[in-house]
C-alpha positions in Angstrom: 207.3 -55.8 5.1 204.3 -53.8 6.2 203.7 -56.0 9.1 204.5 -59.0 11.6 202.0 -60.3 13.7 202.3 -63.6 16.0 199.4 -65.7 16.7 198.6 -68.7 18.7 201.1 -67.5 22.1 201.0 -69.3 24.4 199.9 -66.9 27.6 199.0 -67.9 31.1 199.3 -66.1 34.4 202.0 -66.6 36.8 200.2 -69.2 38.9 199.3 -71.2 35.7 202.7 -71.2 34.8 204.0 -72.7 38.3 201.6 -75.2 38.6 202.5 -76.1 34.6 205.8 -76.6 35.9 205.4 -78.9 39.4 203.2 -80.7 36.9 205.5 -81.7 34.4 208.2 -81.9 37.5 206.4 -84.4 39.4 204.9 -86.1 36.0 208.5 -87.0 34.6 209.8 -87.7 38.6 207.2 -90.3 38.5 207.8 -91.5 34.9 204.4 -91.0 33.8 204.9 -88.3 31.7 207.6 -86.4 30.1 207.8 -83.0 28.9 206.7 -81.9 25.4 208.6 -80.1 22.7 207.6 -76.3 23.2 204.2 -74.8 22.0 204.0 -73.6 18.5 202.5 -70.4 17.5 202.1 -68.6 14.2 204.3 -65.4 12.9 202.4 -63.5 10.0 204.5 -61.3 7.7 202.7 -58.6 5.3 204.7 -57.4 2.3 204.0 -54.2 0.3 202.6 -55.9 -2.6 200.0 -57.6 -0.3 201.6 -60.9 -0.1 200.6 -62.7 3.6 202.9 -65.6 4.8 202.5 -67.6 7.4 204.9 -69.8 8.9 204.6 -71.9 11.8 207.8 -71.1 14.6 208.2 -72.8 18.6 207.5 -70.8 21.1 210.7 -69.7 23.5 209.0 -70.1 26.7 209.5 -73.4 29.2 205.3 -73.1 29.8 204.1 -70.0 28.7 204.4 -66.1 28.4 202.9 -63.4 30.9 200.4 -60.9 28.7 202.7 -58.0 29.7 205.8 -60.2 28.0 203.7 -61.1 25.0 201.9 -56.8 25.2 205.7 -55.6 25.0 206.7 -57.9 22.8 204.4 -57.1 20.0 205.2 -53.4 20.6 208.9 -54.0 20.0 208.4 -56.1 16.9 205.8 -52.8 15.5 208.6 -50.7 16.0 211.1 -53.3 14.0 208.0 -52.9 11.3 208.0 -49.0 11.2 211.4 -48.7 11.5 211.9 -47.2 14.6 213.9 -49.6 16.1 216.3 -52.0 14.7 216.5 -55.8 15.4 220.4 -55.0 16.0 219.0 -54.1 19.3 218.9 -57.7 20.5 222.1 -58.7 19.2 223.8 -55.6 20.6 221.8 -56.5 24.0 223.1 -60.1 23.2 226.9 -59.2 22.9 226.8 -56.7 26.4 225.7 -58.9 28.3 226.2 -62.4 27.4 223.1 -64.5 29.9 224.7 -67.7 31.4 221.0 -69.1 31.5 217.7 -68.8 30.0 216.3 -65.6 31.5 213.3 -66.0 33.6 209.5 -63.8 32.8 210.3 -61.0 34.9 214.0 -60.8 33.8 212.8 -60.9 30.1 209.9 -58.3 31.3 212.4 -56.1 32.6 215.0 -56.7 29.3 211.8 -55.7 26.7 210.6 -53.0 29.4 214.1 -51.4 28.8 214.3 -51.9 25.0 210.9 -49.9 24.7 211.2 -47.1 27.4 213.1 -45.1 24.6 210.6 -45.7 22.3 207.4 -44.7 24.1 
C-alpha cells in the first residue's frame, strides 16, 4: 500500500452537530422522523503496482466529525502508510482501556491527539 485516503467525511462544527442531534431527538420524539443509518464515505487504497480501490465504508460518527478529529485522523492513518506507526496501536489502546460507551468528539480528539504526539 502506498496510500489510504478517505473521502466524502462527514464534518460539521460543534454547533452543527448539536442542533443535528435535538433535530433527530425531537424528530423521532414526535414520530415524524427517525434516524438514518450512518453517513457513508469513501476509503481509497494505492498499491505499489498503481492499483486504486475504492470501497465504500459507514462513517463512525452519531452526526458528524470535527475537522481537527478528521485533520488527526488522516495524519494517523499516513503514518500507518509509511510505517511509522502501527495499527496495533488501537487494539493495544483498545485492550488498556476497555470504553464502556462510545467515546464522545473531544474524548476521541484527545485519544488521536495522544496517539500522534509521539509522532510529530
Amino acid at each position: 500500500m502506498t496510500d489510504l485516503q478517505v473521502l466524502d467525511v462527514p464534518v460539521r462544527s460543534a454547533a452543527a452537530r448539536w442542533a443535528t442531534r435535538v433535530t433527530s431527538v425531537v424528530a423521532a420524539a414526535l414520530n415524524a422522523w427517525g434516524p438514518g443509518g450512518p453517513s457513508m464515505m469513501t476509503a481509497v487504497v494505492c498499491t505499489r503496482d498503481g492499483q486504486r480501490v475504492e470501497t465504500p465504508v459507514f462513517s463512525g460518527a452519531a452526526t458528524a466529525y470535527t475537522q481537527r478529529e478528521v485533520d488527526l485522523s488522516l495524519g494517523l492513518l499516513s503514518h500507518f502508510v509509511r510505517g511509522s506507526a502501527s495499527p496495533a496501536l488501537l487494539t493495544q489502546w483498545w485492550q488498556e482501556h476497555q470504553p464502556s460507551g462510545v467515546l464522545h468528539s473531544h474524548e476521541r480528539e484527545a485519544v488521536l491527539e495522544d496517539w500522534m504526539s509521539p509522532l510529530m
